[in-house]
N, C-alpha and C positions, 0 to 999 in steps of 0.2 A: 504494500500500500504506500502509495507517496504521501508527501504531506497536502496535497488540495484535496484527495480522499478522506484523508482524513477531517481535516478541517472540513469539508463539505458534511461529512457523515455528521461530526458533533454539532453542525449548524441545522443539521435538519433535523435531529432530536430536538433540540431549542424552538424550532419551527413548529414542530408538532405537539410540543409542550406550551407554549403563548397559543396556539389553535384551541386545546384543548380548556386553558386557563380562559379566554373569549367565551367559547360556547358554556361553560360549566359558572360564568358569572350571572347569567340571567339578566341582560340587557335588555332595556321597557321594546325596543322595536324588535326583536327578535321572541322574546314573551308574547306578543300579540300575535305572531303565528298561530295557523294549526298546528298541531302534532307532530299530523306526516309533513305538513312544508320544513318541519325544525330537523326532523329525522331526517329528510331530503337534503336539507341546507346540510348538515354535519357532513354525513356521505359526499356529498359531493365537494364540499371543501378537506376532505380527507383525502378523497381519490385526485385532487389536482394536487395539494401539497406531495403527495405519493411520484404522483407525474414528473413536476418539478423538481426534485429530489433525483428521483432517479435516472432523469437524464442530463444533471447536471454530473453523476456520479460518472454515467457513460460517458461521457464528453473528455472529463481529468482522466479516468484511467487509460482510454484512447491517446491522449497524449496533447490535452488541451489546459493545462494547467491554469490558465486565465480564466478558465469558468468559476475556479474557487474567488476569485475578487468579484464576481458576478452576482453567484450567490451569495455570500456576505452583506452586498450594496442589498437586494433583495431580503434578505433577513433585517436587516437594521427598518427598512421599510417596514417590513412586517411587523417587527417589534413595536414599532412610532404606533403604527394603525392600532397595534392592543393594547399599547399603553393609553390611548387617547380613548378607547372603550371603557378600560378598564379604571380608571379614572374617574370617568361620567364626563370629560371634557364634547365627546360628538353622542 
């Protein structure tokens, strides 16, 4: 494993960890959902973080090592967008 593997791998636990910290806070616009639109939402913000992830990992091990500064720039976004949920700032 090189190091953008790596880095990639423990940003996408982080990734999937602030996904999970989002959904499991109980935001007033996601609360007003139904059920199945919230179940929907989860899944399918699971299966793109999943997507994301793992073609950024395909990308460094192929021998693209600049996709680790990508994702990173990506996570740190990601991060802003949960902390400003998780806040109550948006």
């Amino acid at each position: 494993m090189t190091w953008a593997t790596t880095i990639i791998f423990l940003l996408g636990i982080a990734n999937f960890a602030v996904n999970a910290a989002v959904f499991g806070h109980g935001h007033p616009m996601f609360a007003r959902l139904p059920r199945s639109s919230q179940t929907l939402a989860r899944r399918a913000a699971l299966v793109s973080e999943f997507a994301v992830l793992f073609f950024a990992l395909l990308l460094s091990v192929k021998g693209w090592p600049g996709y680790a500064y990508a994702y990173a720039a990506y996570t740190a976004v990601n991060g802003g967008a949960a902390w400003l949920i998780l806040t109550g700032r948006v």
